[in-house]
BABADREN-988659 format. One record per residue (C-alpha): residue in one letter; x, y, z. Coordinates in steps of 0.001 Angstrom, whole numbers. Example, Ala and Ser with C-alpha at 12.3 -4.5 7.8 and 13.67 -1.06 7.14 Angstrom:
% BABADREN-988659
<res:A, xx:12300, yy:-4500, zz:7800> $
<res:S, xx:13670, yy:-1060, zz:7140> $
//
This chain:
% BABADREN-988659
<res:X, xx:-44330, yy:49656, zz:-23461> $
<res:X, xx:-45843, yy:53294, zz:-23793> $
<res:X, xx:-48660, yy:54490, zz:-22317> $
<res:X, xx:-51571, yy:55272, zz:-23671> $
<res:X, xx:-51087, yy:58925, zz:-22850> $
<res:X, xx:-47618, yy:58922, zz:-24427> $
<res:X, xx:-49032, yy:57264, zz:-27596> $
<res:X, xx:-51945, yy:59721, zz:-27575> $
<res:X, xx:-49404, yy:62499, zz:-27391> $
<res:X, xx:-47325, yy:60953, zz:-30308> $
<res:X, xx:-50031, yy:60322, zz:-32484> $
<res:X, xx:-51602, yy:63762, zz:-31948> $
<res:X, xx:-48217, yy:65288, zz:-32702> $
<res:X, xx:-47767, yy:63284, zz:-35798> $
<res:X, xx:-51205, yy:64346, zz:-36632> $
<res:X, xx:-50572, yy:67804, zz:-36969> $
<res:X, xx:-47126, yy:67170, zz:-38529> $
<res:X, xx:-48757, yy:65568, zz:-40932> $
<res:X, xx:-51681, yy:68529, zz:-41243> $
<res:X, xx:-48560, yy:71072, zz:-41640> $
<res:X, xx:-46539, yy:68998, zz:-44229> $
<res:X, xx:-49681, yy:68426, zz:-45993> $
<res:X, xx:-51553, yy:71778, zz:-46027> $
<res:X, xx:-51727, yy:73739, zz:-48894> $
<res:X, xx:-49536, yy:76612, zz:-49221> $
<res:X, xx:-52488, yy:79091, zz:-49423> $
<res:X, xx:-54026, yy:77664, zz:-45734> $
<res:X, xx:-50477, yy:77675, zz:-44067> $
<res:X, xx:-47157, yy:78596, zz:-45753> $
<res:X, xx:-43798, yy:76698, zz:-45013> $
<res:X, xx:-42807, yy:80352, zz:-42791> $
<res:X, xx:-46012, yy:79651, zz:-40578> $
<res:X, xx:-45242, yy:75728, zz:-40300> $
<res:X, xx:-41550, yy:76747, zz:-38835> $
<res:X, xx:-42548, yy:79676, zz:-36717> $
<res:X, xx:-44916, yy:76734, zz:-35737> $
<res:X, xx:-42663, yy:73555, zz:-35342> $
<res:X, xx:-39480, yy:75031, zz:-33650> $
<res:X, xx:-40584, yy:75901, zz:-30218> $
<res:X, xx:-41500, yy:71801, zz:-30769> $
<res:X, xx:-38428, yy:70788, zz:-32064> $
<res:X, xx:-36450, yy:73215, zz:-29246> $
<res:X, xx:-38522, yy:71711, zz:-26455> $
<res:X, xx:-37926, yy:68107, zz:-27937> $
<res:X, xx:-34067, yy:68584, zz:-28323> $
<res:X, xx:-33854, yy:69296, zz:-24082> $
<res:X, xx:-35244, yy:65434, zz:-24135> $
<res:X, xx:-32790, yy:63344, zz:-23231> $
<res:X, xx:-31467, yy:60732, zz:-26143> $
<res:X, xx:-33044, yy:57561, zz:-25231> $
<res:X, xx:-36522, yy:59701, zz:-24939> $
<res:X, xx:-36192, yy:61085, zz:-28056> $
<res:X, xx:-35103, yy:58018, zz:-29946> $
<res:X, xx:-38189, yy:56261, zz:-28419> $
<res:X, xx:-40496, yy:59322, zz:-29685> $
<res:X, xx:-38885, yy:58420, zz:-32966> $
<res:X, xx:-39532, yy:54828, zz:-32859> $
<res:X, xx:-42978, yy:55700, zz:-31880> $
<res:X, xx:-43935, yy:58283, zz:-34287> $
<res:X, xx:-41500, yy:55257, zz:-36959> $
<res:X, xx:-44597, yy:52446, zz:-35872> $
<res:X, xx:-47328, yy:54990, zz:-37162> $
<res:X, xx:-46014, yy:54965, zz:-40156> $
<res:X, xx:-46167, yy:51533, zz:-40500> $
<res:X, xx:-49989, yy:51811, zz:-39984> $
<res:X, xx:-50569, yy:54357, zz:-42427> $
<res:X, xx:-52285, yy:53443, zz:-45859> $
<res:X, xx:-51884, yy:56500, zz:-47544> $
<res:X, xx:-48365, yy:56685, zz:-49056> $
<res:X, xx:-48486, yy:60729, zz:-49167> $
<res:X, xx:-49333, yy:60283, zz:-45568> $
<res:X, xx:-47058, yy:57328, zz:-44879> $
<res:X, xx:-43823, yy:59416, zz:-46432> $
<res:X, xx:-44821, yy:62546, zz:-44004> $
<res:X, xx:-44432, yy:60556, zz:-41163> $
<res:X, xx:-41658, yy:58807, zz:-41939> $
<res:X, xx:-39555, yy:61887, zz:-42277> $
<res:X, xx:-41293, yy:63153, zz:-38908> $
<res:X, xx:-38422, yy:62386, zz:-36918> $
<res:X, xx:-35844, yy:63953, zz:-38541> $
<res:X, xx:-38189, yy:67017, zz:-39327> $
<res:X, xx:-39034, yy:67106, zz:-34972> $
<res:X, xx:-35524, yy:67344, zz:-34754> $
<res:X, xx:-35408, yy:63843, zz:-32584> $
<res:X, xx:-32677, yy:62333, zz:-34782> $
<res:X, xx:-29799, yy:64996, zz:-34095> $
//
């Protein structure tokens, strides 16, 4: 079982995944959503496996939860887009 600091942390980092994917391309282009993801994605490859495969299955159990299918589809492709899957 997480805590609830480690399911804060995942949900606020699926939050702004999901504020990136979902911006429009005048607020934040898909350049500024890289130059802002991969120091994420570089610090979340030096996880070991098993900690990023349970990041995954978190971040997989939000999207469960969501209602909005724009949402919903955002975070479902979080993992692979945090790089956690590789």
């Amino acid at each position: 079982m997480k805590t609830t600091l480690e399911r804060a942390l995942a949900k606020a980092l699926t939050e702004i995944v999901i504020w990136l994917d979902l911006s429009d391309d005048d607020v934040i282009g898909p350049e500024a959503t890289m130059e802002v993801l991969e120091p994420v994605i570089a610090l979340l490859q030096r996880l070991p496996g098993q900690d990023r495969q349970a990041l995954a299955d978190l971040i997989s159990q939000f999207a469960q939860q969501e209602t909005d299918p724009e949402r919903q589809s955002t975070v479902i492709e979080a993992p692979e887009t945090l790089g956690l899957l590789a």
